[in-house]
LUMMIRO-68823 format. One line per field, with one value per residue (C-alpha): x, y, z; residue number from 1; residue in one letter. Coordinates in steps of 0.02 Angstrom, whole numbers, padded with zeros to 5 digits. Each point is the difference from the previous one (the first is absolute). Layout:
# residues N
xx	[X_...];
yy	[Y_...];
zz	[Z_...];
num	[NUM_...];
residu	[A_...];
***
This chain:
# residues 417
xx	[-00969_00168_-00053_-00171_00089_00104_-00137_-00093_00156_00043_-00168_-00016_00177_-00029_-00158_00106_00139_-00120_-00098_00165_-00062_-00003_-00131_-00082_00060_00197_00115_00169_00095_00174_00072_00169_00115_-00053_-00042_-00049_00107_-00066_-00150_00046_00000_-00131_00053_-00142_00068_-00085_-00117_-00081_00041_00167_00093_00190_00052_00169_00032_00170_00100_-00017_-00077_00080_00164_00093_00019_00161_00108_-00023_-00171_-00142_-00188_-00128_-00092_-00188_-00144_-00173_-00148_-00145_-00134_00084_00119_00124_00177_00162_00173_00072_00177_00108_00071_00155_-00054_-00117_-00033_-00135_-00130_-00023_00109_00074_-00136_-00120_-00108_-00055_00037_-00127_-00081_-00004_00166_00116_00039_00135_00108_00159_00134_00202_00145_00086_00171_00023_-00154_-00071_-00188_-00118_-00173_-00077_-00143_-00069_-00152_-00054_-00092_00154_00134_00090_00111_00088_00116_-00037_00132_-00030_-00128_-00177_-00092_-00141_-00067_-00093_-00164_00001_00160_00114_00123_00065_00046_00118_00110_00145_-00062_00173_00016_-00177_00032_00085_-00148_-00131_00011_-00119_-00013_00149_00103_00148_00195_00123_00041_00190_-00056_-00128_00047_-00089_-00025_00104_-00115_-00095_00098_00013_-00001_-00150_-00186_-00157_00016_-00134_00015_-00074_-00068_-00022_00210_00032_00119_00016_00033_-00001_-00099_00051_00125_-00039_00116_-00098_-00152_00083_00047_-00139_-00145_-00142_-00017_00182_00041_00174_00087_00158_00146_-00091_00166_-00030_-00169_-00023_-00131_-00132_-00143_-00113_-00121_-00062_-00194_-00058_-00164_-00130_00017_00196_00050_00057_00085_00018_00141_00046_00168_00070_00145_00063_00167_00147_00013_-00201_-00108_-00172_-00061_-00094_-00102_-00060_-00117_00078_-00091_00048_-00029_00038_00155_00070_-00040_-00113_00059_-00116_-00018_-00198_00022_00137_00108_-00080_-00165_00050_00083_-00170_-00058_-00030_00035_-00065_-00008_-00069_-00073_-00197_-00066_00011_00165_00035_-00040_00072_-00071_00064_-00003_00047_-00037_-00049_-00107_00095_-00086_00039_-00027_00036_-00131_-00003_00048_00003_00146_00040_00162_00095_-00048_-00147_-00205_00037_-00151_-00073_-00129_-00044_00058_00050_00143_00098_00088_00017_-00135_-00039_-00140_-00095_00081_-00158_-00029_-00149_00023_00077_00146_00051_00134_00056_00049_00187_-00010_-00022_-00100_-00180_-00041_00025_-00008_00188_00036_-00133_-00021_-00149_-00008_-00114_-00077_-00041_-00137_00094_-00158_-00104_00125_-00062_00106_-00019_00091_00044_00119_00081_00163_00089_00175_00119_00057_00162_00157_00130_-00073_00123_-00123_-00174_-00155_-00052_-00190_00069_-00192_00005_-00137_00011_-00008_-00198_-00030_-00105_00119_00124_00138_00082_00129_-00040_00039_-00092_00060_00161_00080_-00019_-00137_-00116_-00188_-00105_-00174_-00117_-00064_-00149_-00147_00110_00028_-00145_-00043_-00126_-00067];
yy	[-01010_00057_-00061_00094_00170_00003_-00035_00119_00126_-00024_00022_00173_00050_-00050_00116_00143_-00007_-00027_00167_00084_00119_00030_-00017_00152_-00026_00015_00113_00014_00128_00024_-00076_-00014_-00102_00031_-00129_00018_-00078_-00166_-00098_00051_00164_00143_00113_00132_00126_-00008_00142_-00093_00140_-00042_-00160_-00009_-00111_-00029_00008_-00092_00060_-00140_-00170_-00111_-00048_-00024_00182_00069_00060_00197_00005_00114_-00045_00130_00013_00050_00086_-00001_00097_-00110_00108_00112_-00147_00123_-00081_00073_-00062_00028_-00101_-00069_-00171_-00140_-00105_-00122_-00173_-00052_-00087_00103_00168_00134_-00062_00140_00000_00128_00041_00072_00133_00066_00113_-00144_-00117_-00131_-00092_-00053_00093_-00050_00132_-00036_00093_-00144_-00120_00006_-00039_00103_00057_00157_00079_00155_00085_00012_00167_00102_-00112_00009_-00173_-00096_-00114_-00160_-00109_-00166_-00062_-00044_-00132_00047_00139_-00040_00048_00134_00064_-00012_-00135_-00046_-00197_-00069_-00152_00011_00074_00006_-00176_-00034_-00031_-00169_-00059_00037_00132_00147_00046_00109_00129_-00029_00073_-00062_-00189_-00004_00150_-00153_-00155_-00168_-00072_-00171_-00070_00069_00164_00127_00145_00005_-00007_00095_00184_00113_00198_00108_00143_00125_-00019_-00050_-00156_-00176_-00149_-00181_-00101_-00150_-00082_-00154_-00078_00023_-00069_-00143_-00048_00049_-00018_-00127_-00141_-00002_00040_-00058_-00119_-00091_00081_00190_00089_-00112_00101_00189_00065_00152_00081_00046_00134_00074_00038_00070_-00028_00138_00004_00055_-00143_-00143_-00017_-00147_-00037_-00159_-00075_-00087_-00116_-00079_-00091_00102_00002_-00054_-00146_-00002_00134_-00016_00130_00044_00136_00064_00141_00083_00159_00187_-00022_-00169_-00115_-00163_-00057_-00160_-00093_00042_-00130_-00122_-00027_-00178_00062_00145_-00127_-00083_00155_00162_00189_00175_00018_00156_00054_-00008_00165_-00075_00011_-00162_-00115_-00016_-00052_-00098_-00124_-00147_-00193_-00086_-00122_-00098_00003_00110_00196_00123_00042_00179_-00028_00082_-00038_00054_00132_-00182_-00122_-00054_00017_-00048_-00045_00019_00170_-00024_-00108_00046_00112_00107_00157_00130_-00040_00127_00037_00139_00125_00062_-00172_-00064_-00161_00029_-00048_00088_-00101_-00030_-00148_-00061_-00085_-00191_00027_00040_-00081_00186_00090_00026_00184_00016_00006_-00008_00117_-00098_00045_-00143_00015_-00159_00010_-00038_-00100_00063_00138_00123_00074_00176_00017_-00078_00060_-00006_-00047_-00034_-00217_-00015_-00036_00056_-00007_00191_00083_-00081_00126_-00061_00078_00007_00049_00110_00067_00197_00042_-00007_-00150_00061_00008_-00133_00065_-00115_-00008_-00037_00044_00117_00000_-00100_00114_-00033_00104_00017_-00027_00055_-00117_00054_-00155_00116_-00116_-00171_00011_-00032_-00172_-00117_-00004];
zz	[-00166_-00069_-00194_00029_00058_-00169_-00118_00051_00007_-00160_-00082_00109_-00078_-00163_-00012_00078_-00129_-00160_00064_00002_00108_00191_00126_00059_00168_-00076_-00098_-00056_00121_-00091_-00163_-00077_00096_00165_00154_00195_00126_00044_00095_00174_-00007_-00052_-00139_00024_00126_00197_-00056_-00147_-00116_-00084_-00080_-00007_-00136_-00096_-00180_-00069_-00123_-00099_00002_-00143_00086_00181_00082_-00017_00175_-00011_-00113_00075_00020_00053_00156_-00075_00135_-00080_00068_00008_-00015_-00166_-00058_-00018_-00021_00032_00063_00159_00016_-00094_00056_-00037_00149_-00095_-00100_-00103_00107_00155_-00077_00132_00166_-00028_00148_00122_00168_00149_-00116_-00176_00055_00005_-00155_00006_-00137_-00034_-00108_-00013_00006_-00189_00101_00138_-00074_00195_-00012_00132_00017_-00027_00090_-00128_00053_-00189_00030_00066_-00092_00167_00022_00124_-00025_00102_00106_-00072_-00151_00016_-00039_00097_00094_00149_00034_00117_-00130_00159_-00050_-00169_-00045_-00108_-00042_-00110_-00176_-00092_00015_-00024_-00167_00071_00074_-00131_-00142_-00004_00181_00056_-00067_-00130_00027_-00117_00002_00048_00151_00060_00114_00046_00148_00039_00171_00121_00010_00175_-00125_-00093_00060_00033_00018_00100_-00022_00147_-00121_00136_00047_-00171_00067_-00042_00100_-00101_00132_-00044_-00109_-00100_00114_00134_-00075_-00068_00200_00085_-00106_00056_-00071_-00049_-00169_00018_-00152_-00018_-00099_00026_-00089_-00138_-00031_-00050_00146_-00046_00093_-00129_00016_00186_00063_00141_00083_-00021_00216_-00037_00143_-00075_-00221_-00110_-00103_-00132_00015_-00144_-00034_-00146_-00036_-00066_-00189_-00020_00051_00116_00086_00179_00080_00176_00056_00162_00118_00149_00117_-00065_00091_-00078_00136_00025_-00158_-00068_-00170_-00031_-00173_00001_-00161_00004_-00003_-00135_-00100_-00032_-00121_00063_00001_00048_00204_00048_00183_00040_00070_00198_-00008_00072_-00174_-00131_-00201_-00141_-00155_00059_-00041_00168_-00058_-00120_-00151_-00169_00028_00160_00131_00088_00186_00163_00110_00173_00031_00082_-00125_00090_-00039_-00190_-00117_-00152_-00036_-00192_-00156_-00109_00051_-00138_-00019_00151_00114_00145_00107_00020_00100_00084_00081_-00150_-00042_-00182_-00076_-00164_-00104_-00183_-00090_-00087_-00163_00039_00179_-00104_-00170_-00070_-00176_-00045_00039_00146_00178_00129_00125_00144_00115_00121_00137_00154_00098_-00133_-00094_-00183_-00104_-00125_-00147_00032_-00180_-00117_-00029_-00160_00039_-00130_-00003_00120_-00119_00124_00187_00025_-00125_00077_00028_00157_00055_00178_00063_00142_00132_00023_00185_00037_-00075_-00157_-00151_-00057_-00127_-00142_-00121_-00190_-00162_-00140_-00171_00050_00147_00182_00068_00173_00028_00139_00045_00130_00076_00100_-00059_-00004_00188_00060_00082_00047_00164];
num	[1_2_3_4_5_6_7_8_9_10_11_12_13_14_15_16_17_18_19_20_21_22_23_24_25_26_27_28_29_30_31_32_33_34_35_36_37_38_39_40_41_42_43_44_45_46_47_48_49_50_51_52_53_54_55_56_57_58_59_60_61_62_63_64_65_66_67_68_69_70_71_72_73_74_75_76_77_78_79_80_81_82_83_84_85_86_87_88_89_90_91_92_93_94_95_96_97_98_99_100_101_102_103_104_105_106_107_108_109_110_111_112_113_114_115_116_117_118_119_120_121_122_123_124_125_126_127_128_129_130_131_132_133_134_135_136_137_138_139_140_141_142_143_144_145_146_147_148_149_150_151_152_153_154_155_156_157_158_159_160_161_162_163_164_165_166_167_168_169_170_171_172_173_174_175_176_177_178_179_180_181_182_183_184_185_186_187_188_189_190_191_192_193_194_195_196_197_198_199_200_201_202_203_204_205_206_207_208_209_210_211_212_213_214_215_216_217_218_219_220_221_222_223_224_225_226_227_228_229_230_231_232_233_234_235_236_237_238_239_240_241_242_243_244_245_246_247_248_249_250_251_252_253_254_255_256_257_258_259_260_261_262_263_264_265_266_267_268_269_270_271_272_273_274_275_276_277_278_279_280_281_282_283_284_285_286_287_288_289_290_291_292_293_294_295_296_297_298_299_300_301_302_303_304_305_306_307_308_309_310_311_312_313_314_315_316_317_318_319_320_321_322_323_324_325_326_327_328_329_330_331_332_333_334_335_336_337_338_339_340_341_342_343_344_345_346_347_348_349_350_351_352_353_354_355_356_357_358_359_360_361_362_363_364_365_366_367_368_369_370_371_372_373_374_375_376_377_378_379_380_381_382_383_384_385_386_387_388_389_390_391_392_393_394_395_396_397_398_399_400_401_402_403_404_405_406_407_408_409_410_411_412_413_414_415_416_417];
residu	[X_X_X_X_X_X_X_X_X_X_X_X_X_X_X_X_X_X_X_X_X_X_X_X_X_X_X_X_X_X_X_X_X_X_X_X_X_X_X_X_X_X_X_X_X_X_X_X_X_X_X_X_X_X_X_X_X_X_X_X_X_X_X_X_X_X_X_X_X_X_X_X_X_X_X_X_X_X_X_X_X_X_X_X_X_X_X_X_X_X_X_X_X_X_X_X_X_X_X_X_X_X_X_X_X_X_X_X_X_X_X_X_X_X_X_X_X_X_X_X_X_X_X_X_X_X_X_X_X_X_X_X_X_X_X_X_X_X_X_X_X_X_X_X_X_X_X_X_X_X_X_X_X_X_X_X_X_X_X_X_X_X_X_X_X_X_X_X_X_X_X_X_X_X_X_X_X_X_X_X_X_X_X_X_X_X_X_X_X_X_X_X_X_X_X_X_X_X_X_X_X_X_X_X_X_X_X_X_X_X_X_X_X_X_X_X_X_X_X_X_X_X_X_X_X_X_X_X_X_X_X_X_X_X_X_X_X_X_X_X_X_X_X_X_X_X_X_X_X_X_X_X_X_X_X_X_X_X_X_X_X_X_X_X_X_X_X_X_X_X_X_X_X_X_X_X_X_X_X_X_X_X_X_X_X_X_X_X_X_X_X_X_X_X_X_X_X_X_X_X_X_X_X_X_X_X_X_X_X_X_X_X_X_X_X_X_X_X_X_X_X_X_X_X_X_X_X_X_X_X_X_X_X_X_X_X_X_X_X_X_X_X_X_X_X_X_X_X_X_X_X_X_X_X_X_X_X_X_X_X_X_X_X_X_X_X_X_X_X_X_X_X_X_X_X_X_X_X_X_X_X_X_X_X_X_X_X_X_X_X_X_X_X_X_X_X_X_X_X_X_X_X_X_X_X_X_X_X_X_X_X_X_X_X_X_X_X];
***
């Protein structure tokens, strides 16, 4: 089944690139060095009418502490373009965590003071220019726009490149064990305070199944990215640790409540260790999705996997890329592909669209991204549903820069009986 799948993906791609054009049903949003957030989040604002996106200053080398990328709003219906914000809080794969909050008033990223290097959020209501300056940093904005999440995204960098914000080296600090003082952070927008909920401490003890190791202050401990739950009850959060001065990495996925408690290990670093990557929550609330190898052979299957660990199976093989389901409850799953998980055309990308109940998949695009030569510089498609379900956004390149695509997938939702 898994052979099949690619064969026929790569013939569908290879027609796509040698047409050089896009389907009907796509088109090219914004061009010249600009990217959406990531696969978890919707870039087009709650009213359908706008897109927030971020363009970087540059995209040939590591970003500088103090350099400014652009917060970008485009009209959807005129494609007009303009910039609203100016921002230092960024790196290259997810930029400053432009996202939206409860309406089309409130837009959220990250920006760092170049006085005191502090990183912070910003909400701007990009049609007044009006801005707040946020408690804490955000990661993600929950649904309902009431809370902000975060983990640590000055030392970010430490646990994987691209993802945080950058200060200057010698003004940054590691983490030697599982530390009291650094954590998961949740903002109340309305009060504008921040609490961290839990410290990575506190997950390392009480976590179940245990997570626990000999020699832990021999190790470097991370959480690594935060999610929460399209309910706003529960988040999900990857801790990482790796021996001081280099060696293996092991993961965990971790969720709890909004408040930090009923802390479990949903994936164990055993079974993460087997191949996997990408969690993300299922539209209940209560599941979770990922790549993950539970069947022993070569390759990653999508799974579903229970908030404790428990109800764990496989939904669809292949797995690759940044799977997520359909936020209106269809039985979809958009994803793309890395090099090496689909026998690919150097340079490309399949955006697919995979139908679980059926267990058959389409190909939505194929997106030309430039071959990885340093993982920091990647173009990752990062294929995200917009809030109703209908329109997936991607990352991709045009004429060599980083640029955004929008695909209404109208007639491609629609299933068999």
């Amino acid at each position: 089944m898994k052979i099949l799948i690619k064969i026929f993906l790569f013939t569908l791609i290879g027609s796509f690139t040698q047409a050089q054009t896009l389907p009907k049903n796509i088109k090219m949003i914004s061009t010249g060095r600009v990217i959406h957030r990531f696969f978890d989040t919707a870039p087009i604002s709650p009213s359908g009418k706008y897109i927030a996106l971020f363009r970087f200053p540059y995209e040939d080398h590591s970003p500088m502490a103090g350099d400014a990328g652009e917060v970008i709003l485009i009209d959807l219906k005129t494609g007009k373009e303009k910039v609203i914000a100016k921002s230092r809080g960024w790196e290259m794969q997810l930029a400053a965590n432009v996202q939206w909050g409860a309406t089309d008033n409130e837009l959220y990223f990250n920006d760092v003071d170049p006085l005191t290097w502090q990183a912070y959020a910003i909400c701007l209501n990009p049609f007044t220019k009006v801005a707040k300056r946020m408690s804490s940093t955000v990661f993600m904005v929950s649904q309902d726009g009431k809370k902000l999440a975060t983990y640590n995204l000055v030392k970010s960098t430490y646990a994987q490149v691209g993802y945080g914000v950058v200060i200057p080296k010698e003004k940054n600090s590691r983490n030697y064990g599982p530390v009291f003082d650094d954590g998961i952070i949740v903002t109340d927008v309305a009060s504008n305070t921040s609490k961290r909920i839990v410290s990575i401490n506190q997950i390392y003890e009480q976590t179940r199944p245990s997570i626990k190791i000999e020699n832990p202050q021999d190790f470097e401990f991370y959480c690594f990215q935060v999610k929460w739950n399209l309910q706003g009850t529960k988040l999900l959060t990857t801790i990482q640790w790796s021996p001081k001065g280099g060696g293996e990495r092991k993961r965990a996925v971790i969720t709890m409540n909004a408040d930090g408690s009923d802390l479990y290990t949903a994936i164990t670093p055993e079974q993460w260790g087997k191949g996997g990557h990408h969690v993300n929550w299922m539209p209940n609330g209560t599941h979770l999705s990922m790549n993950l190898n539970i069947d022993g052979k070569p390759g990653l299957e999508i799974i579903t996997v229970k908030f404790d660990g428990t109800e764990l199976k496989s939904v669809y093989s292949p797995g690759s890329g940044h799977p997520s389901f359909n936020p209106k409850g269809l039985p979809f799953v958009i994803t793309d592909a890395y090099a090496g998980e689909m026998p690919l055309k150097e340079g490309t990308s399949p955006v697919r669209l995979i139908d679980i109940k059926n267990q058959t998949e389409k190909l939505v695009a194929g997106a030309e991204l430039p071959p990885i030569k340093d993982y920091e510089f990647r173009v990752d498609a990062h294929p995200a549903w917009d809030r109703s379900g209908r329109y997936v956004i991607y990352n991709g390149t045009h004429r060599g820069t980083r640029s955004v695509f929008i695909a209404d997938l109208k007639d491609m939702l629609l299933t068999k009986k």
